[in-house]
N, C-alpha and C positions, 0 to 999 in steps of 0.2 A: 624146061619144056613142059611138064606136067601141071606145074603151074599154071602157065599161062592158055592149054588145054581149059584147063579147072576155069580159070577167070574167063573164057571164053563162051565157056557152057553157062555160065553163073552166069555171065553177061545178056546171052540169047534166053538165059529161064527169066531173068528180072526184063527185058523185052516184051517178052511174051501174055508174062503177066500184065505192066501194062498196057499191053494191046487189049487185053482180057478186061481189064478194068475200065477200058473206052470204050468197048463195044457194049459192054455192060451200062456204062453211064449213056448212051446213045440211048439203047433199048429203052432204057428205065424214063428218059426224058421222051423220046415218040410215046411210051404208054401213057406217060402222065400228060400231053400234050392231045391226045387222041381222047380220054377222060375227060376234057375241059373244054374241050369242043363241042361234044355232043349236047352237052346242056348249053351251053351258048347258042348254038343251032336252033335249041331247044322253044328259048327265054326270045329270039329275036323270032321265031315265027308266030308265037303267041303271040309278042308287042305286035309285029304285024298283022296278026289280026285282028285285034283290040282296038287296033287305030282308028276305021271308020266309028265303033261305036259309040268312042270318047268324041272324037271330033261331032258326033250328031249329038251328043248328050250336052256339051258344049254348046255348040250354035241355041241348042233349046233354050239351054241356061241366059245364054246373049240376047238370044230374042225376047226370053220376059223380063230380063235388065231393062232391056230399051223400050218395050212396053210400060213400062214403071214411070222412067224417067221421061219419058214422051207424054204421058198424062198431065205434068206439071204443068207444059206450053199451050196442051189443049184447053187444059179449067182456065188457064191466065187467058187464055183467048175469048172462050165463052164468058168468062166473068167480066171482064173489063170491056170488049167490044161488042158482046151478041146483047148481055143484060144489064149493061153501061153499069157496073156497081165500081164504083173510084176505091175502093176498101180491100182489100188483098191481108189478111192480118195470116199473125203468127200462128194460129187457131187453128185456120184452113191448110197449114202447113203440115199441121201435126198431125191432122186426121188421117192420116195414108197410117202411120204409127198403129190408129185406132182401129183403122179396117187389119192390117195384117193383126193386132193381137185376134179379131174376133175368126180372123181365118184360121191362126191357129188353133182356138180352140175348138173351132170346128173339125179341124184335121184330126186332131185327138177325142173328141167327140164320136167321129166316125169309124176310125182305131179298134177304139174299145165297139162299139156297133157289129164293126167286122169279126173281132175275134169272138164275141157273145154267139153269132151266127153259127159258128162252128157246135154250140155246142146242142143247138134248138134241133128237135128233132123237127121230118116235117112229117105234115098229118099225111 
């Protein structure tokens, strides 16, 4: 009879424990679960507000693409039908090449221009 008292109580303490160790592992996973959320939250309202500006910085970027590539139909038009020249070479291909190297160095040209500014006192 004492025994099975004994194994009874042993039985309802190893229960208990148990139970101790789910409520425990519950807790520990809502804390860690409540942690990872809040930067989630965090990261998707930022994204959301990031969006119109990418999407405008975008379209920019698109519209001087198609500016670019719209130039080629316009010169083939003025060249062949406004100033009748039958000649289209490889040359006038490559110049677009030659205006963006001269743009770039303008860009860096005025770069250095900008930061020199910083340092000019004015009178």
């Amino acid at each position: 009879m004492c025994t099975r008292v004994f194994a009874s109580v042993a039985s309802a303490a190893h229960e208990a424990t148990n139970n101790d160790k789910r409520i425990q592992a519950h807790a520990k996973a809502r804390t860690h679960a409540c942690t990872h959320v809040v930067p989630t939250t965090t990261i998707l309202i930022t994204c959301a507000a990031c969006l119109p500006a990418c999407l405008l910085i975008l379209s920019f970027i698109l519209l001087l693409i198609n500016q670019v590539l719209l130039s080629f139909p316009m010169a083939w038009f003025l060249y062949r039908l406004v100033f009748q020249i039958e000649h289209f070479g490889t040359l006038q291909v490559l110049a677009i090449y030659v205006i963006l190297g001269i743009g770039a160095d303008d860009i860096f040209v005025f770069y250095d221009a900008w930061k020199q500014a910083r340092r000019v006192r004015l009178l």
